[in-house]
C-alpha positions as CSV (number, residue, x, y, z in Angstrom):
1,X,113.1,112.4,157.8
2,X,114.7,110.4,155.4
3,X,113.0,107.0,157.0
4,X,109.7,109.2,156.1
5,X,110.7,110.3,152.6
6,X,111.8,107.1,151.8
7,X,108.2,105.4,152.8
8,X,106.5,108.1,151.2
9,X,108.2,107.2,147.7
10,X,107.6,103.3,148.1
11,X,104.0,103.7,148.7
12,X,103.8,106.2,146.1
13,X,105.3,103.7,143.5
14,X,103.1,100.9,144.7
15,X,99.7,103.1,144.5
16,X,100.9,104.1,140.6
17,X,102.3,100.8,139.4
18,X,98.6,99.4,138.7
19,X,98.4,102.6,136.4
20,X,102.2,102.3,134.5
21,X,101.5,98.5,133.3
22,X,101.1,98.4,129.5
23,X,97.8,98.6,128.0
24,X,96.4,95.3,126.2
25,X,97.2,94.8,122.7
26,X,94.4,95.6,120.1
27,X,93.5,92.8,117.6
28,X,93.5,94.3,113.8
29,X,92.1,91.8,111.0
30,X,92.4,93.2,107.2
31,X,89.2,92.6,106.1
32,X,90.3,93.7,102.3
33,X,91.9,95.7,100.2
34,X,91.4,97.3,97.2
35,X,93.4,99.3,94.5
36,X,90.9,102.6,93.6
37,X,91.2,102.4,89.6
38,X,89.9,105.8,89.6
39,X,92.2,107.4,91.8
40,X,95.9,106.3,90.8
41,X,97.9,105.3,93.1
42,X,95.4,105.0,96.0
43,X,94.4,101.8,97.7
44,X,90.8,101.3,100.1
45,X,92.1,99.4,103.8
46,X,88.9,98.0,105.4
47,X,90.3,96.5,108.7
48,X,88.0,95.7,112.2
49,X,89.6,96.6,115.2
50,X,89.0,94.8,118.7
51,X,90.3,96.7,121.8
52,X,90.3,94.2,125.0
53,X,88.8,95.7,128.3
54,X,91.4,98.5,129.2
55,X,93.1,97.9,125.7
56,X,94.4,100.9,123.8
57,X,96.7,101.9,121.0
58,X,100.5,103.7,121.0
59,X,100.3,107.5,119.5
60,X,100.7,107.0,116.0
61,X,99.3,108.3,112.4
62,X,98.4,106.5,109.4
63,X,98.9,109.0,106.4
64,X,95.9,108.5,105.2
65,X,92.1,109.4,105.1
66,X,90.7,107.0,108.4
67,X,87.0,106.5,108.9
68,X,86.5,104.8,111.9
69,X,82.6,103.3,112.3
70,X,81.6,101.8,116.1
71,X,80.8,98.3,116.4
72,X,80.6,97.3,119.7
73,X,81.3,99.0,123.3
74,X,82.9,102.5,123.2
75,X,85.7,103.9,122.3
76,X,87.9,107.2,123.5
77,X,90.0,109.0,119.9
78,X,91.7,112.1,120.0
79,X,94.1,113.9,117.3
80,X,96.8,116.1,118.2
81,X,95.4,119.8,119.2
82,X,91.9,118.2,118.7
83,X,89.6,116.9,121.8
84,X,88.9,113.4,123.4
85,X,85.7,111.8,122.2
86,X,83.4,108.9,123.2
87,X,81.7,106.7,120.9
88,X,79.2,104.3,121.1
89,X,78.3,102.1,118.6
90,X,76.9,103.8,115.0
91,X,79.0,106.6,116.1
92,X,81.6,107.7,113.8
93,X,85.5,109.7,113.7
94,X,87.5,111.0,111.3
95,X,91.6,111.6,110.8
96,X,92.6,113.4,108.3
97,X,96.6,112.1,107.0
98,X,98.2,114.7,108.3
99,X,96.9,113.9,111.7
100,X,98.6,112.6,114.6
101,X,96.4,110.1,116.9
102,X,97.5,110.7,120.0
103,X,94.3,109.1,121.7
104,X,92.9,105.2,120.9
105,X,91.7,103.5,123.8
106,X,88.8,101.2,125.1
107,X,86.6,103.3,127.4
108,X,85.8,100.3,129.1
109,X,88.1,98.6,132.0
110,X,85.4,95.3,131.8
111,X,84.2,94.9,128.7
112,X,85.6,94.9,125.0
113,X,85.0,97.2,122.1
114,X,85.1,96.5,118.3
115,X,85.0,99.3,115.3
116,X,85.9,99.2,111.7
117,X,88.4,101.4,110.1
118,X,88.4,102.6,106.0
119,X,91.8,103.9,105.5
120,X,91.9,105.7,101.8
121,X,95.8,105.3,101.5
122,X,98.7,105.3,98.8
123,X,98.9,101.8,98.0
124,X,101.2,99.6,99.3
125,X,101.9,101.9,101.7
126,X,101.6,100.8,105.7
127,X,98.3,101.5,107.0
128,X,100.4,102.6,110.9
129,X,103.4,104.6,110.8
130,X,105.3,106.0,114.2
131,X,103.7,109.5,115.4
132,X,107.1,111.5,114.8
């Protein structure tokens, strides 16, 4: 019985490794940044994000307004209490500051996906922060 269990749990751990490696990194270039003179204090973040086939992003939040415009490919975002969604390219999501993303993935295994973020942020502040 124990030879059994033991086997059991081995090919168990082998079948889910495949699923417990890390995701690929996203790539984020700032494309600019701009203090809002009519709205102290607040700063406009235009970044482009790439996800890599199978890429996808750590739970955080980002205190700010996000806009998030589809490029390329198609893309799986979810906030906390909120539900999954798709997008293809022209398709658009929103996260309000108080949000936590707890979803940001490529929904392709094989091909990439690219989208642009807006952040409307307090300046200088970072555009990620940790989900707690």
């Amino acid at each position: 019985m124990t030879k059994m269990l033991a086997s059991l749990l081995l090919a168990s751990a082998a079948l889910a490794a495949p699923w417990c490696r890390a995701a690929p990194p996203s790539d984020v270039e700032q494309v600019m940044v701009r203090p809002l003179a009519d709205l102290a204090g607040k700063e406009g973040l235009v970044l482009t994000v790439t996800y890599p086939p199978g890429g996808a992003d750590a739970s955080h939040r980002h205190n700010a307004h996000a806009f998030v415009y589809v490029l390329e490919g198609s893309i799986v975002m979810q906030v906390k209490g909120g539900p999954a969604v798709t997008l293809k390219p022209g398709q658009g999501f929103y996260e309000a500051p108080d949000d936590i993303h707890v979803v940001g993935r490529n929904a392709s295994q094989t091909e990439p996906a690219k989208f642009v973020v807006f952040l409307l942020k307090e300046q200088g502040a970072p555009a990620v922060l940790p989900a707690h």
